[in-house]
C-alpha positions as CSV (number, residue, x, y, z in Angstrom):
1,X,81.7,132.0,6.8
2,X,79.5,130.4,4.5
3,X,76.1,128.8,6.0
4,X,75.2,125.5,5.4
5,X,71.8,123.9,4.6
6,X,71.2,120.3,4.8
7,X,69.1,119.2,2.1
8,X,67.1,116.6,2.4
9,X,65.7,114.0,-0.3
10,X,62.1,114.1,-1.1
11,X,62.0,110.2,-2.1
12,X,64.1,109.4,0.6
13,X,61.6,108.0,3.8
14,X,63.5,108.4,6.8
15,X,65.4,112.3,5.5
16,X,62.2,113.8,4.6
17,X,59.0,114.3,7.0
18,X,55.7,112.8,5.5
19,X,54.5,115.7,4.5
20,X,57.2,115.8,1.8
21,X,57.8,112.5,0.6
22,X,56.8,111.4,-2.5
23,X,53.7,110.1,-3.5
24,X,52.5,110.7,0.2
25,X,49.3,112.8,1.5
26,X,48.6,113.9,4.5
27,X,45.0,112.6,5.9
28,X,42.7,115.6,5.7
29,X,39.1,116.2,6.8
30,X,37.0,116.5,3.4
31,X,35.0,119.6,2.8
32,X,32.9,121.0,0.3
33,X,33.7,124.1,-1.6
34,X,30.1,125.3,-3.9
35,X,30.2,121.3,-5.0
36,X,34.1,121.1,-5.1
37,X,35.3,118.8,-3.0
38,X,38.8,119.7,-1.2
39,X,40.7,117.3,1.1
40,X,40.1,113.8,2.1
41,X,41.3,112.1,-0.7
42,X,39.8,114.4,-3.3
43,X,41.7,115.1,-6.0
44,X,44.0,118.2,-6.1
45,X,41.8,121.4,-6.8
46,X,43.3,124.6,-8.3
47,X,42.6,127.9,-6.8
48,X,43.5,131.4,-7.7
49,X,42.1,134.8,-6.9
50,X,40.9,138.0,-9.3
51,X,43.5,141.0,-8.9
52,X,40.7,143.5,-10.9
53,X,39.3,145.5,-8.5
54,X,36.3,143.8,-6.8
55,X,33.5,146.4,-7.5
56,X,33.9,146.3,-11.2
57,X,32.1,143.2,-11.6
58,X,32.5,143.0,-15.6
59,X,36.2,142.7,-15.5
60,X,36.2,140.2,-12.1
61,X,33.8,138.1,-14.0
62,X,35.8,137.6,-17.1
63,X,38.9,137.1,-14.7
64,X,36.8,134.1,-13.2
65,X,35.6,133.0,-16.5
66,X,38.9,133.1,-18.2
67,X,40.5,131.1,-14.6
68,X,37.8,128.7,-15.3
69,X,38.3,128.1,-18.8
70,X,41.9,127.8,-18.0
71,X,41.1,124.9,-15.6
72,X,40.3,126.6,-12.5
73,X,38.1,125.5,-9.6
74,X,38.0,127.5,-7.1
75,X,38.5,131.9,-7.3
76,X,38.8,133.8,-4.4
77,X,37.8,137.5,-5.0
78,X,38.6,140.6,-2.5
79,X,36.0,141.8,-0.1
80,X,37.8,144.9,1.2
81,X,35.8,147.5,0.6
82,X,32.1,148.6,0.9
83,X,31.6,148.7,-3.3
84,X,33.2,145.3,-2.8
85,X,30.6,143.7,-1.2
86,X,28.2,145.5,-3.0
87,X,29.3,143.6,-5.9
88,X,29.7,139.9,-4.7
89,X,26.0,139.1,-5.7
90,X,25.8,139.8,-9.4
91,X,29.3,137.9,-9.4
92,X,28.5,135.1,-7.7
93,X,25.4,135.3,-10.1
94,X,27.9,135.2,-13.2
95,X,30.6,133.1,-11.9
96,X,30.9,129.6,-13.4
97,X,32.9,128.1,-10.8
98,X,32.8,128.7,-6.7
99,X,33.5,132.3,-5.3
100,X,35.9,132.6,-1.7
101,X,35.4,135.9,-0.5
102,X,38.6,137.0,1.3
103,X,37.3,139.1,3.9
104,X,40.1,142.6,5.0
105,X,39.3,142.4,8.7
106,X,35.2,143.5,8.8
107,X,32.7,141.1,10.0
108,X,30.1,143.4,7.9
109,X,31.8,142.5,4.7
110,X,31.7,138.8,5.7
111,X,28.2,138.8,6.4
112,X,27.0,140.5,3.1
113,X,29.3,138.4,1.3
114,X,27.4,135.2,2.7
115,X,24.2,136.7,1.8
116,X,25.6,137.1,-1.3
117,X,25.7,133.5,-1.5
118,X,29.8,132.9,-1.7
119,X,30.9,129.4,-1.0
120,X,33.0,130.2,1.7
121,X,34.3,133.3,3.7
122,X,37.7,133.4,4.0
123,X,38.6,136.2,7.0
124,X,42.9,137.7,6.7
């Protein structure tokens, strides 16, 4: 027996909920990323995240320069270790565009990442 899924029509109003039709965006709550502005009628903002290992801060910066160059305006970069947040201040330092840290389950890491001056903590 063969399951069925209903599809639905993006452009069509009454198939799709808001959040997919067309040309439609959901009213956020604007907030500020390091000067980026993110919901609220901002325009769309492109994020991605460094998969170098956070401690080597030479190869995370020329991820985030190279994400930044590429059009990039926001990078989130892995707190998950001690070395990690070690590094987050001479990469924030470098970094060209705002730095999320994305905080492994350890309030210490999210604390020296904020001294570090990141732009937001993001905690999995």
């Amino acid at each position: 027996m063969a399951l069925e899924i209903p599809i639905m029509k993006s452009d069509d109003p009454v198939a799709a909920p808001p959040s997919y039709r067309v040309g439609v965006r959901r009213r956020t709550r604007q907030v500020s990323i390091g000067g980026v502005k993110v919901g609220g009628g901002a325009p769309i903002s492109v994020q991605t995240m460094t998969k170098s290992k956070t401690s080597d801060v030479a190869a995370t910066v020329a991820q985030i320069v190279a994400s930044a160059e590429a059009g990039c305006d926001i990078v989130r970069v892995t707190v998950n270790d001690r070395e990690a947040a070690d590094a987050m201040a001479e990469i924030v330092r470098q970094s060209p565009i705002p730095v999320v840290a994305d905080i492994h389950f350890n309030h210490v890491f999210a604390l020296k990442a904020l001294e570090a001056g990141v732009a937001k903590v993001r905690i999995n």
